[in-house]
N, C-alpha and C positions, 0 to 999 in steps of 0.2 A: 261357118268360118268367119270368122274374125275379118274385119275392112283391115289390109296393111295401108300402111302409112304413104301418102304419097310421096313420091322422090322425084328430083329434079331429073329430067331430061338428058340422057345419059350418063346417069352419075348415079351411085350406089348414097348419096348422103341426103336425109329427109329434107324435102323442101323448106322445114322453116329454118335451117340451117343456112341455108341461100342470104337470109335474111341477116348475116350477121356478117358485118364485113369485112375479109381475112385481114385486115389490119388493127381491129379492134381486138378479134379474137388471136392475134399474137402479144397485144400488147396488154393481155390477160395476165399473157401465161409469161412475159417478160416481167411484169409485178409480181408475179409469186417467188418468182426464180433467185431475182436479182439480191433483195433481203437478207435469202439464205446466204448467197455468194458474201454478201458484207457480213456478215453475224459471222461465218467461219471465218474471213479474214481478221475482224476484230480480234478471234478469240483466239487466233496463231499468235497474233502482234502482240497480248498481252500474256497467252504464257512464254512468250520469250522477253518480256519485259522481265516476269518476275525469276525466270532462271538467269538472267543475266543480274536483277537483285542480288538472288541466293548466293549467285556467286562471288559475289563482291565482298555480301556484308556474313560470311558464312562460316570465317573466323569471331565476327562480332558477337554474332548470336551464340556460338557455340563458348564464348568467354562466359558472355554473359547466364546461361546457363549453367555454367562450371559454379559462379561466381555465388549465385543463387543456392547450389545445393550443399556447396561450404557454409554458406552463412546459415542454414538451416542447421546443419549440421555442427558448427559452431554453439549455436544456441542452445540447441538439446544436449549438447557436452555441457556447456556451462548452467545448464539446470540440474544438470547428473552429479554436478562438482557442488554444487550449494546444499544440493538436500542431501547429499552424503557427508559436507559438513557439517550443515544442522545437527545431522541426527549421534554425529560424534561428538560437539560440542556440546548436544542434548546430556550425552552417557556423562560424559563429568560433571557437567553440573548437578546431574540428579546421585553423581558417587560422592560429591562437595556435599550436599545436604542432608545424606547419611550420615556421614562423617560429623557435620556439624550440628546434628540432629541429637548424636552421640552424648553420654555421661560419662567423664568428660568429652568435649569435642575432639574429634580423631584427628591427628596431626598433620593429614594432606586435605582437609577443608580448604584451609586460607589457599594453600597454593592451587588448589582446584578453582577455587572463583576467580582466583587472578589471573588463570587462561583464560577460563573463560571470557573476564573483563575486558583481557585484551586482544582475544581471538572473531569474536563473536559478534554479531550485529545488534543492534541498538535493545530491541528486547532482549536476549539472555545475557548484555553486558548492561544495566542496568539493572537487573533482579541479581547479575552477581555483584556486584556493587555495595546495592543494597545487603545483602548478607554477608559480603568483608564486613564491613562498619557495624552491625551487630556483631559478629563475634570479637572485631577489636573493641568497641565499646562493653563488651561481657569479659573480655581480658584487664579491661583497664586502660587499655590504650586511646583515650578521649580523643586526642590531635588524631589521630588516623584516622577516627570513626567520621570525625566532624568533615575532615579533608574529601574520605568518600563521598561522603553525604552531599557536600557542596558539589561534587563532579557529576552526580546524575541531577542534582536540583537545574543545574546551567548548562544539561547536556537535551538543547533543543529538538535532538533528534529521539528523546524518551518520550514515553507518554507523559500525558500531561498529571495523570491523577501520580506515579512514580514520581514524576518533578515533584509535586506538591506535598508528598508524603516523604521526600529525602529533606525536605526544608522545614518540616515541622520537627521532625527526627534532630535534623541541626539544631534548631531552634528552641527545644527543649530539656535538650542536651547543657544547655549552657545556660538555663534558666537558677541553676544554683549557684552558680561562677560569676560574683561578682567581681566588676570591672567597668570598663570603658565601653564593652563593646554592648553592651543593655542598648543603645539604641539602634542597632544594628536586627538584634535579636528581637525588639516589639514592632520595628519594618517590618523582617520577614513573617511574623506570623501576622500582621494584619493584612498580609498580601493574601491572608490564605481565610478570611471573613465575610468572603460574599455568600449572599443568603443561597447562594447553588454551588457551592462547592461542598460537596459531601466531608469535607474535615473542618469544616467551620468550626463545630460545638470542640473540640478535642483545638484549637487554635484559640478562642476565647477562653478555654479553661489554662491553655499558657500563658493568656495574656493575663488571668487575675492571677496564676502564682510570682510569675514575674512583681507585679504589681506590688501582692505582700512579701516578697523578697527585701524591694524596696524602701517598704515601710508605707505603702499607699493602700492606706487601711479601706478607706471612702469609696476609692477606686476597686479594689478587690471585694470587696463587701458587692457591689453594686452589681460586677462581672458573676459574680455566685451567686447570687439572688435569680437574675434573669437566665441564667443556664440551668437553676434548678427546677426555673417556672417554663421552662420549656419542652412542651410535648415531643418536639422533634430531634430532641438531644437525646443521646446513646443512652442508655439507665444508665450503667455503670457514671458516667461523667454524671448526669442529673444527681446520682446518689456522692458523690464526692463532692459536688458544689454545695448539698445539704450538709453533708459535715461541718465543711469549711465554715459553712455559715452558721454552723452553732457553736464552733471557735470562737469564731467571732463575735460571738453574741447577737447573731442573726440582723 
């Protein structure tokens, strides 16, 4: 059998317990205690903090909320409203270029582009633009062609190669129309002759007919020489600058 544990002298508690003096060993267990007592007071005081919050601001939040699913809401209405005009303004434009596609062109062409020109955003009013002014200029109607033409060339919200291609369109337009406004007409096409605009070669071939319109034989001569010596020109253009230039006597 086992030695039990010696105990104090009258008393059920092991002598090394003696050795510990009842005032340390309360102010143990008053360090354990006390912690707790503050940690649940803290944690009363701030959830009545925040229910006295909630109550305060509980219109706020719930506005604000409201506020939030409208405006989502909003949004995906007005993307529902765009693409389903797209795709309406899409139908007549593409029932305009049937039409105008047409032998003879069909009689609601024009007025198909002109919703569209003036229903639509900056891309599909600009290609209808563009296609007013060819079929007036395929009518005969120059002032009108020229008029559209000018309105997507100066409409900054088009593309830029659209800008550039309604100005050559101008610009070439009136390249047999002698007048006053010739220097108006060799502006706009040397706006359109830097070596990175893909309508270069088709702009210097305006600028030699112009020229021999004129009567600026040296000048035209010199524009068809160098357009037809150029690798990077359209064939079609390279092969009309050779012509020109056996008119000309090379």
């Amino acid at each position: 059998m086992k030695d039990a544990l010696p105990v104090c002298p009258g008393s059920r508690a092991p002598l090394w317990s003696a050795a510990i003096p009842p005032a340390r060993r309360a102010g143990a267990y008053e360090r354990t205690q006390v912690p707790d007592i503050f940690d649940e007071v803290d944690e009363d005081l701030r959830a009545d903090r925040a229910q006295k919050l909630l109550q305060r601001y509980a219109g706020v939040l719930i506005a604000g909320a409201i506020l939030v699913i409208a405006a989502a809401g909003a949004w995906q209405g007005w993307k529902y409203y765009e693409t389903r005009e797209a795709l309406r303004l899409g139908g007549i434009y593409l029932a305009a270029m049937r039409e105008a596609d047409a032998v003879p062109p069909g009689p609601n062409a024009a007025a198909g582009f002109t919703q569209v020109a003036r229903e639509a955003d900056a891309g599909y009013r600009s290609l209808a633009r563009m296609r007013q002014a060819a079929l007036a200029a395929q009518a005969g109607q120059t002032a009108q062609a020229l008029a559209l033409w000018d309105q997507v060339a100066s409409d900054s919200a088009a593309d830029r190669l659209l800008r550039d291609t309604a100005s050559l369109h101008w610009a070439l337009a009136q390249i047999d129309i002698a007048g006053p406004g010739d220097g108006l007409v060799e502006a706009r096409l040397k706006t359109l002759v830097a070596p990175t605009n893909p309508l270069r070669a088709l702009a210097d071939e305006g600028l030699g007919l112009l020229a021999l319109r004129q009567g600026k034989l040296d000048a035209a001569r010199a524009t068809f020489k160098q357009l037809a010596q150029d690798v990077t020109a359209p064939q079609g253009v390279r092969g009309r600058a050779n012509g020109l230039l056996t008119q000309l006597g090379g």
